[in-house]
N, C-alpha and C positions, 0 to 999 in steps of 0.2 A: 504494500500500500504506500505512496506517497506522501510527502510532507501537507499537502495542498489537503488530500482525503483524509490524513489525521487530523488535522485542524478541526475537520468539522464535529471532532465527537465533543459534549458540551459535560463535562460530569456535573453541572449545575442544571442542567435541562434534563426530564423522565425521558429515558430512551425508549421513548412509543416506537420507535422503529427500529428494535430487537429483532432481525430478521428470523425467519420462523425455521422449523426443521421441515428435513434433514439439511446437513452443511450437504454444501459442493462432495461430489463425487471422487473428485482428482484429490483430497486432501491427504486420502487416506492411500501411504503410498507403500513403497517396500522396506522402509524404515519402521513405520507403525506395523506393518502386519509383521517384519520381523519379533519387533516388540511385543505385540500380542500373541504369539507364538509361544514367547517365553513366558509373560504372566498366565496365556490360559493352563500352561502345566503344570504349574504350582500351585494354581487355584484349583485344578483338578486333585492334585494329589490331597489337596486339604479337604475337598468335599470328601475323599476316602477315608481318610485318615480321623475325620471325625467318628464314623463307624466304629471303629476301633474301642471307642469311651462304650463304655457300658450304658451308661445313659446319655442318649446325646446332649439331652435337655439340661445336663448340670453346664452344660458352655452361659447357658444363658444366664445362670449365676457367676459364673466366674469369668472368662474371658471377656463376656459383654459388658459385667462390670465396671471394667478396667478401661473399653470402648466407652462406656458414658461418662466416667471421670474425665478421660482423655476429649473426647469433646466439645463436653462443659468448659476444661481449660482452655480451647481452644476459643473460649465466646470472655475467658473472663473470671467465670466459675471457679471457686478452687476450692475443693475439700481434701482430707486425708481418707486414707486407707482406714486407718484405726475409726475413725468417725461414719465411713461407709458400712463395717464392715458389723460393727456396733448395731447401724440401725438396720441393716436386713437381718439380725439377728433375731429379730423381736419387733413385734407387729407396737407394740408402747413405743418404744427406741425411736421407732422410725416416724411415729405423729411427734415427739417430740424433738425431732436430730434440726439442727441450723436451717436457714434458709439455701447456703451453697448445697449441702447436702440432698436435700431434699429435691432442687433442681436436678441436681446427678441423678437420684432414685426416678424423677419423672421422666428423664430420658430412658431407662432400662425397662420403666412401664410401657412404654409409650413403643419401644423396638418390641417387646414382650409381646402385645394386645393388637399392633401391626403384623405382627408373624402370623400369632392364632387367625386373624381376622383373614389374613391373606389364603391360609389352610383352610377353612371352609369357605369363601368365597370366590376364592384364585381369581381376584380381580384388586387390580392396581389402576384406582379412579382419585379423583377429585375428592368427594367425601374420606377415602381411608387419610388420602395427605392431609387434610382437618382437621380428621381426630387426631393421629399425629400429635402435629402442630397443636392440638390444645391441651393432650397429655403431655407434653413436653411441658410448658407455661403454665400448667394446671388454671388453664382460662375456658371460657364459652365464646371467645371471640373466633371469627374466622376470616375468612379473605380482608384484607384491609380494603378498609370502605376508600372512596377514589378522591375526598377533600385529605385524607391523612397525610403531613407531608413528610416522607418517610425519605430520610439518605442511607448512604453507607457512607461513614468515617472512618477515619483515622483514628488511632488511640485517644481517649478522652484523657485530660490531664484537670485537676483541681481547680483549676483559673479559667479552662477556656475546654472549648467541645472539640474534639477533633475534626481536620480539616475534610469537607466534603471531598471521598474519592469516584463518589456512583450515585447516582440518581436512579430509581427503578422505575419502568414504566407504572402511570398514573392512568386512571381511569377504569370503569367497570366495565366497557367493553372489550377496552384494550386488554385487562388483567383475564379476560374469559375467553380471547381469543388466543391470547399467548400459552395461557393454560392448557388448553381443549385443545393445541395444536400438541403440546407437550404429552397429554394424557394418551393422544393417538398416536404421535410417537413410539411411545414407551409400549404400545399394546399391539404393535403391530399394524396398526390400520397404513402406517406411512413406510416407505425403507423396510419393508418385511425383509429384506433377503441381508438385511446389514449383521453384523455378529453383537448379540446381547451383551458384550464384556465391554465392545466400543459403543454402543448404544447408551452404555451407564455411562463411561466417562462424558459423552455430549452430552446426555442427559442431565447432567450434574451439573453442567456450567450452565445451562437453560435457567433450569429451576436458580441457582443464586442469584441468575442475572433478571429471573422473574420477580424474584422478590416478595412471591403474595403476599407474605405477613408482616406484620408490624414488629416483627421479632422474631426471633428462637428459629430463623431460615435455614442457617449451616446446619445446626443440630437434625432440624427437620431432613434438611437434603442427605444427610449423611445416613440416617434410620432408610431413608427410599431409596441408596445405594444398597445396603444391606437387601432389604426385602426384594430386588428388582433381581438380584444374584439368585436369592430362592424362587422368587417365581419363573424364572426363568431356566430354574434348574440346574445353576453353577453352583449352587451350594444347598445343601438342607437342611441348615441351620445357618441364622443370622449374626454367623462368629468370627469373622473377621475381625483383628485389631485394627480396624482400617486410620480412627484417628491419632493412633501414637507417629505415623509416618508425618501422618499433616502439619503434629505440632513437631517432629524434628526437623520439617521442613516448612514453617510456615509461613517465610516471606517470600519462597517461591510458588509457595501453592496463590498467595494473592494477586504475587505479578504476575503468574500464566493465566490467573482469571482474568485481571485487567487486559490481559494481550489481545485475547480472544474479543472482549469487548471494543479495545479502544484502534486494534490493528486487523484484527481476524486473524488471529495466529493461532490457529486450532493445531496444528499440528504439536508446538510445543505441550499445552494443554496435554492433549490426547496422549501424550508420550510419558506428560509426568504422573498422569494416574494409571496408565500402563503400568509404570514404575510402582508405585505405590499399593498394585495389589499384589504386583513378584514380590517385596521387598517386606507384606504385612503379611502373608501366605506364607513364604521362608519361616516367620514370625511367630506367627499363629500355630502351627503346624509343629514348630521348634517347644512351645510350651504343652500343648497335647503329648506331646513323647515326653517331657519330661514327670507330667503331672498321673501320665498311665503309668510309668517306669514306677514312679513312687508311691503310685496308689497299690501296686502287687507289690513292695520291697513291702509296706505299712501292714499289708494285709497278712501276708507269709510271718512277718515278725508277731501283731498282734493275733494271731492264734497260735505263736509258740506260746507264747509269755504271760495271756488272757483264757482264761478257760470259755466267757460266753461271746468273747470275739470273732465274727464272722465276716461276710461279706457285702451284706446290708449294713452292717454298720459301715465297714471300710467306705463304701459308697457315700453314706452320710457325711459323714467325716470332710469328704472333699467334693462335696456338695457347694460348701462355703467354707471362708480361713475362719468362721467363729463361731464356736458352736454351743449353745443351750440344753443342760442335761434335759430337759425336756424332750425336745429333739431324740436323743438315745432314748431315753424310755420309750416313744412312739414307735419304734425301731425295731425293743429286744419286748415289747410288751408288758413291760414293766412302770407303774407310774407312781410308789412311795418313795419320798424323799429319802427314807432310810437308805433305798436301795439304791436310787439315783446318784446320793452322793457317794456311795460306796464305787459306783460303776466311775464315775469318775475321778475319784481318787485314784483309784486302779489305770486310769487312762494317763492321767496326769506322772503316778509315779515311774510307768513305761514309758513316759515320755513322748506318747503320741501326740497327748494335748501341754496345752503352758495355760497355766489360770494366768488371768488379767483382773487385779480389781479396782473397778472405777467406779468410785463412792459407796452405796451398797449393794451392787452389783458385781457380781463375779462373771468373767465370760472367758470361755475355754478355747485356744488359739491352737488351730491347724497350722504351728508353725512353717513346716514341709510346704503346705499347699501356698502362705501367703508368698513364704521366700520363692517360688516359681513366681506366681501371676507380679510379683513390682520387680522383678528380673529385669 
């Protein structure tokens, strides 16, 4: 693009003239499909590889976990591990855990009840991205209404707002036209024959450069990367670390957004989230071997050394890094306190768990399992 056609992008003016999908056909060239070559066989081997876990559905506690912290920080958000790990521990914990915190649990609800929802109705519309969007925010708002005047800035600093880098298109039928373009996209009605792995990456700079909501967009974008993987059958479960790469690389993931907007430079774009699912798959895939490896070293050891030690429990145990004698007693069928603390005494002195106590609560820590997931 030339200096004269860059000039004309106004990042103070709504880019109503977001051109629609599919991109040009020539974009995607032998550079990208080498690229894609390489991420789809890592992202292959990871859909395999989750098989593997006895229960796939503990990812969604633990890896996913780690994807909503990493998210959350990538808007701002910041909580700890020990504070996360506190309030899914315990349904009380978690009505009372912080404001960051509780952000991070409504992203993991919100990827959680888009998955299920995606499973019985295997449809990726308008309404799922809303619900989304309003479990994230924990709001009833939905598409910003078209007076809202909504930018993308720069870091906010104490004195002043950060500086306008993006203006999103403005108006209700511009925002239902860009959408509805988007929604057919993604569902095949446009580009059927294009590959769903490259179809997410364009997808993904559509949707941020759409802007629908008044807020929580990355977050939102980032739960419709996951789910577009599963319904499209790259993966069967929504377990990708996808945003620990984002925030290791976060001021290149802004400027190949801007590029695409302010140059049309999809290729870079396209190539960095290429990048991004090889390099979260290696990732993702690297902590499942680790977290099976230790879940059989935990289980072999705790039935030499525990007599009512088994396999359900082992499973429990690395379920989540913190666990609630509660929890065990639902497990081994057992629900007196006499006996619960006896089981965990017994668990604590073999060292499987570490008591934590924070005020007058006691909470029993899957050391093993947290020192993998903050690896």
């Amino acid at each position: 693009m030339n200096m004269s056609s860059r000039q004309k992008f106004d990042r103070n003016t709504p880019y109503n003239q977001l051109p629609l999908l599919p991109i040009p056909s020539e974009v995607i060239d032998k550079e990208i499909i080498l690229k894609w070559g390489i991420a789809s066989r890592f992202l292959a081997e990871l859909k395999s590889n989750i098989l593997r876990l006895p229960n796939p559905g503990m990812l969604i506690n633990t890896v996913s976990l780690q994807e909503a912290k990493s998210s959350s920080e990538i808007e701002n958000i910041f909580t700890t591990n020990d504070e996360l790990y506190r309030a899914i521990s315990d349904k009380a914990n978690e009505a009372n855990a912080n404001p960051a915190t509780k952000e991070v649990l409504h992203y993991r609800e919100a990827l959680w009840a888009g998955y299920n929802d995606l499973l019985i109705n295997e449809v990726l519309d308008v309404e799922l991205i809303v619900s989304i969007y309003q479990r994230i925010k924990n709001t009833k708002e939905g598409i910003r209404p078209p007076q809202s005047q909504v930018f993308v800035r720069s870091g906010n600093s104490e004195l002043k707002p950060g500086e306008t880098i993006y203006t999103p298109s403005r108006g209700k039928v511009v925002l239902e036209e860009k959408l509805d373009n988007l929604i057919n996209y993604l569902n095949d009605g446009i580009a059927r024959d294009e590959d769903p792995l490259l179809k997410m990456a364009i997808a993904h700079y559509q949707f941020e450069a759409i802007h629908p909501f008044s807020d929580g967009n990355g977050r939102t974008g980032r739960v419709i990367n996951l789910l577009y993987l599963v319904k499209t059958g790259l993966l069967t479960q929504p377990a990708l670390y996808f945003s620990k790469y984002i925030i290791q690389n976060k001021e290149d993931y802004y400027f190949h957004l801007a590029g695409v907007t302010q140059r049309k430079a999809w290729k870079p774009w396209i190539i960095f989230m290429l990048d991004a699912v090889e390099k979260t798959s290696v990732h993702t895939n690297h902590l499942i071997d680790e977290i099976i490896n230790q879940m059989k070293s935990t289980l072999e050891y705790g039935k030499k050394e525990i007599k009512w030690y088994n396999k359900e429990v082992n499973e429990v145990l690395f379920s989540q890094p913190y666990v609630k004698p509660i929890t065990i007693g639902n497990v081994v069928g057992r629900s007196s306190r006499t006996t619960l603390t006896k089981y965990m005494s017994e668990l604590t002195d073999k060292k499987i768990l570490t008591p934590k106590q924070v005020g007058k609560e006691v909470y029993y820590i899957n050391s093993d399992l947290a020192r993998i997931l903050e690896g």
